[in-house]
N, C-alpha and C positions, 0 to 999 in steps of 0.2 A: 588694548584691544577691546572692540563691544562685543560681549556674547550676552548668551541668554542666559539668566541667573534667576532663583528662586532664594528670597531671602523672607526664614522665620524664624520669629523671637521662642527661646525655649523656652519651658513653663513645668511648672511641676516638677516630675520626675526627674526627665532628661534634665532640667537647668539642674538639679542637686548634684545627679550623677556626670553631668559635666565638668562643674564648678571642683569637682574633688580632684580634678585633673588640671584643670584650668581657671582659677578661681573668677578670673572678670568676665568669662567666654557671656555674650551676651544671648546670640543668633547663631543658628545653622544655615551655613549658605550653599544651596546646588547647583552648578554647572553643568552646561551639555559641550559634549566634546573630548578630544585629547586633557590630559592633565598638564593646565598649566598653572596651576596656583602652587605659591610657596607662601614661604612665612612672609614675605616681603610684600604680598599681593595686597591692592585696596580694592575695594567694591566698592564704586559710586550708584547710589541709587534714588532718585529723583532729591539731590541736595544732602540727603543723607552719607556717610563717608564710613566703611565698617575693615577696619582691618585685622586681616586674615590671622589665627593663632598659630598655623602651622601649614606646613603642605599638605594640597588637596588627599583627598582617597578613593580610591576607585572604587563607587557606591557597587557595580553591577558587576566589576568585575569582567568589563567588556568595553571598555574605554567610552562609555555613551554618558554615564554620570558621573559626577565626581563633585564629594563633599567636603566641607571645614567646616569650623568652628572659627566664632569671630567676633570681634568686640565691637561697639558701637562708635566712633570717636568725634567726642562732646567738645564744646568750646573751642579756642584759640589759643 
């Protein structure tokens, strides 16, 4: 499906504090909408290809956002 998606690389802090959970989590990526993201989900985004670490989470707690965590995937 195409939805609307915000995808940013962590840095700093969050990457540390991720990475202790998740050690390759690369990027945080947001969704509008119902939660449909699982572990199985990819984000395509302009030739770039980021797959999802886990099922989404409902940022707002009101079904409007929903985030992961997600890895970049390199090569072939």
């Amino acid at each position: 499906a195409e939805v609307w998606a915000s995808i940013e690389p962590l840095s700093g802090r969050e990457l540390y504090s991720a990475q202790q959970t998740v050690p390759q989590v690369t990027h945080a990526v947001t969704t509008r909408g119902p939660n449909r993201l699982t572990a199985n989900s990819r984000i395509i985004f302009r030739g770039r290809v980021f797959q999802l670490l886990g099922a989404g989470r409902d940022k707002d707690e009101r079904g409007i956002l929903v985030d992961a965590l997600a890895v970049e995937v390199t090569g072939g």
